[in-house]
Structure formats: structure tokens, C-alpha cells
C-alpha positions, -999 to +999 in steps of 0.1 A: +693+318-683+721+293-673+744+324-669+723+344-650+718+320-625+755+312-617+755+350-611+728+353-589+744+319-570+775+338-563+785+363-533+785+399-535+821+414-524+824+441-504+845+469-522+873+484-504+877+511-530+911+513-549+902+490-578+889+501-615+856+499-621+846+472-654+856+482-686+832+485-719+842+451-727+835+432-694+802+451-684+785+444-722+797+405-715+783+407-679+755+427-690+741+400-715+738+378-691+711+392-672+679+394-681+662+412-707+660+453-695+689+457-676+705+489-688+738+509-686+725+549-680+738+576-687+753+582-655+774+543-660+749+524-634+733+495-639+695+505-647+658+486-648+620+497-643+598+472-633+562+471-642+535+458-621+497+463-621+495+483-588+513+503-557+515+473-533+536+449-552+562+475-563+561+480-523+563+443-516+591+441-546+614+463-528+607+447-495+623+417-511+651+435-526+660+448-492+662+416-479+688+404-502+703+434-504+711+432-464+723+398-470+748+409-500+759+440-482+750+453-520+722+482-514+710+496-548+690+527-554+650+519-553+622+540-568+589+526-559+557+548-576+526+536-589+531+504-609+567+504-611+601+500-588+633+515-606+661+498-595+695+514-599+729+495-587+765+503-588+794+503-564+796+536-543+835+539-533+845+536-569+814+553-589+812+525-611+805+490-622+818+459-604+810+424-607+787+427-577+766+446-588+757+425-619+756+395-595+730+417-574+708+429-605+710+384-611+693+382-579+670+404-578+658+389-608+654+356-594+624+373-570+603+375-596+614+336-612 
């Protein structure tokens, strides 16, 4: 949990494009330091459904994550449905995984903390 918050206490930086996206390596070290259900899918994003017991706080969930999201100048990809918000992140001018975007998934956690 120590990790995870230094990530979610650091800044989001805009990507110019031009720069590789994570390797293996870096994105499993950066991935265990989130918490638990954070994913890498199939299409190399950064993946997680959260569960709640209703449509309003899914709604209210992603109200939250567009507030950060605004301030990071990091937007991920929300699905809100009945019970659940899917939230899928990674950086857009290089179609993969930066640091960023793990530092993003950190805060977004920290809404529910």
C-alpha cells in the first residue's frame, strides 16, 4: 500500500508521443503496486471493473474519476452499467503503457480509500 500511494502522490505527464511504451518488465513491477484487480488486457491497457451495489455510485464513481482525470490531463476509458464502472487507461499517442497511466489507476484507487 506504501507504493501505491507514492504513485498516486505523483503527477501525470503529458505524452508528446515519440517515446516507447513500458516493457514486460517495468509494467508487471508497476503493475504490483497497485491494488489488487488491476489488469493488463488483451488489447495491452491497463484494465479494472468495479463492483458496487447499484447504478448511482458507479455514476457518482466516474464523476470522481473525471475530476481527477481533468486535473491529470490523464482521461481513461469509463464504462458505467448497472453495479459496475470499467475503467480502462493507457496513453493514446503511443498505444501503450506509460508510467502515467499506472500513477492514474493509483489515484483512482485512492477515491474509494
Amino acid at each position: 500500500m506504501t507504493i501505491t500511494c507514492s504513485l498516486s502522490h505523483k503527477k501525470c505527464i503529458p505524452c508528446e508521443g515519440g517515446v516507447p511504451p513500458l516493457e514486460k518488465k517495468e509494467i508487471d513491477k508497476l503493475l504490483s503496486e497497485l491494488q489488487n484487480g488491476w489488469i493488463v488486457n488483451e488489447s495491452g491497457h491497463l484494465y479494472k471493473k468495479y463492483k458496487f451495489p447499484n447504478f448511482m455510485q458507479p455514476i457518482e464513481f466516474a464523476n470522481k474519476i473525471a475530476e481527477i482525470a481533468e486535473q491529470e490531463v490523464h482521461h481513461p476509458d469509463l464504462t458505467i452499467s448497472w453495479g459496475a464502472c470499467i475503467v480502462e487507461i493507457w496513453t493514446h499517442k503511443i498505444d501503450g503503457l506509460t508510467e502515467s497511466d499506472f500513477i492514474l489507476a493509483a489515484k483512482i484507487d485512492g477515491i474509494l480509500v
